[in-house]
N, C-alpha and C positions, 0 to 999 in steps of 0.2 A: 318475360323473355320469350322471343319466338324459338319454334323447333332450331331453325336456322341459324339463329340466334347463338341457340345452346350448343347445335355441333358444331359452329365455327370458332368455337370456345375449347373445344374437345380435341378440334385439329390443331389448333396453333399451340396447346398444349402438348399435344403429341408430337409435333414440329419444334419445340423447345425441348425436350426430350432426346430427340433425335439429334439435333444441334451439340450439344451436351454427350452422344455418346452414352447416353443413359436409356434403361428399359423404361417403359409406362410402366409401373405398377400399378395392381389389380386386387379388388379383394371378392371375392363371393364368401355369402355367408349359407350354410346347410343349416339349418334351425330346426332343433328337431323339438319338436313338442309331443312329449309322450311319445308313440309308435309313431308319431305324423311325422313327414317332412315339410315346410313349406317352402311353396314352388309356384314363383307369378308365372301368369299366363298373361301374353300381352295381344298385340297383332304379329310381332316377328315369331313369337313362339314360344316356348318356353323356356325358363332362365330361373338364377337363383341370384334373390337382392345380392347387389354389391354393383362395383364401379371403379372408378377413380383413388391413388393413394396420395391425397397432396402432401409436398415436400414438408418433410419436419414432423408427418403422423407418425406413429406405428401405425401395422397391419390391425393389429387388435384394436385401436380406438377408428383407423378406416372403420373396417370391420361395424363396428353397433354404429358409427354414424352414416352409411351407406344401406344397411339394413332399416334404420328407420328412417330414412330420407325415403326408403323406397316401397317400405310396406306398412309404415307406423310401428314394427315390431319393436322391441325393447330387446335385445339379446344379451348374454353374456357366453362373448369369444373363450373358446377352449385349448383349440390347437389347430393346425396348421395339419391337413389331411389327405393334400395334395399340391402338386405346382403345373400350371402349362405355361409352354414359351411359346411365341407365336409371333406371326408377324401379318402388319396389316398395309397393303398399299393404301400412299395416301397422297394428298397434294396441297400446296400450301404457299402462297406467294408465287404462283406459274411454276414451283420447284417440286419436281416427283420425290417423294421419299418412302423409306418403309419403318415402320413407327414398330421396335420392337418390344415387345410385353410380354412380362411375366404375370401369372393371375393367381393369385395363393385360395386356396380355396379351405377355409375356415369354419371347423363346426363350430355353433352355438347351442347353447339351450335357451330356449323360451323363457322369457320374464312379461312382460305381456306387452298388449296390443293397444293403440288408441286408435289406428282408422285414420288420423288426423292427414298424414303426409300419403303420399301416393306419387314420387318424382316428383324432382323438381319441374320447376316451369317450364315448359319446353320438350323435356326429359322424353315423356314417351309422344307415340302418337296418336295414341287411342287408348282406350280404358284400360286399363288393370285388374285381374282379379288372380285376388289371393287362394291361393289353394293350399289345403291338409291332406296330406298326398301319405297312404301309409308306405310305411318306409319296404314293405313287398311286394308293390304295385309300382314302383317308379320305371319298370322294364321298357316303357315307352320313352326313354330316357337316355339308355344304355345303346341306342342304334347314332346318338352324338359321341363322337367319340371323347373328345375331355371329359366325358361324365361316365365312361366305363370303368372308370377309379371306386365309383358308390360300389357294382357287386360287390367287390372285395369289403368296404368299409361298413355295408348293411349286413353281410353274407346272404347275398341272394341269390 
């Protein structure tokens, strides 16, 4: 699938959404391994795996199949550690709309890694790399706001 490919997939889902009266639901997973957090570094910047919650998941099985869709990690979902609402202008059929989402942001623990997966096809636009980020070094982090929720969750 091309890039193209994938986000016109992404939009007409979020334009089905919308249609519906319904939020995009969202998961990020926070995986904490030991002290570490991991935290992809892409071309847009940095993010924590997650994505998409297709209709009929839970957040929890989103959750470990969006984490290793995204980094090959293995996790096992804990709780539920924050929430953002947000909304995204968007366009779809010549029809403007605004795609609203909620994104649950979900710790994990570490079960392990295979390397195997890295997004799906299309998914990013450039390489990926995984980082072990300790969890009192994430302050380069904290100037995004959706993620001023970690001081309080790391105590930093």
């Amino acid at each position: 699938m091309t890039r193209e490919e994938y986000l016109e997939e992404k939009v007409k889902f979020s334009y089905e959404k919308f249609k519906q009266n319904r939020f995009f639901r969202k998961v990020r997973a926070i995986i904490l391994k030991g002290n570490d957090v991991v935290i992809l570094k892409t071309i847009s910047g940095f993010t924590f795996p997650g994505g998409g919650v297709d209709d009929n998941e839970s957040l929890a099985d989103a959750c470990k199949r969006e984490a290793y869709e995204e980094s090959g990690i293995i996790v096992k979902p804990i709780k539920v550690v924050h929430k953002n609402y947000y909304s995204v202008p968007m366009r779809y059929n010549n029809e403007s709309f605004s795609s609203k989402r909620v994104e649950f942001f979900y710790l994990c623990e570490y079960v392990s890694q295979d390397n195997k997966q890295l997004g799906l096809d299309g998914e990013f636009e450039d390489k990926v790399e995984i980082m072990f980020v300790p969890k009192e070094k994430l302050d380069f982090l904290y100037e995004i706001k959706k993620y001023q929720f970690l001081k309080k969750l790391f105590n930093t």
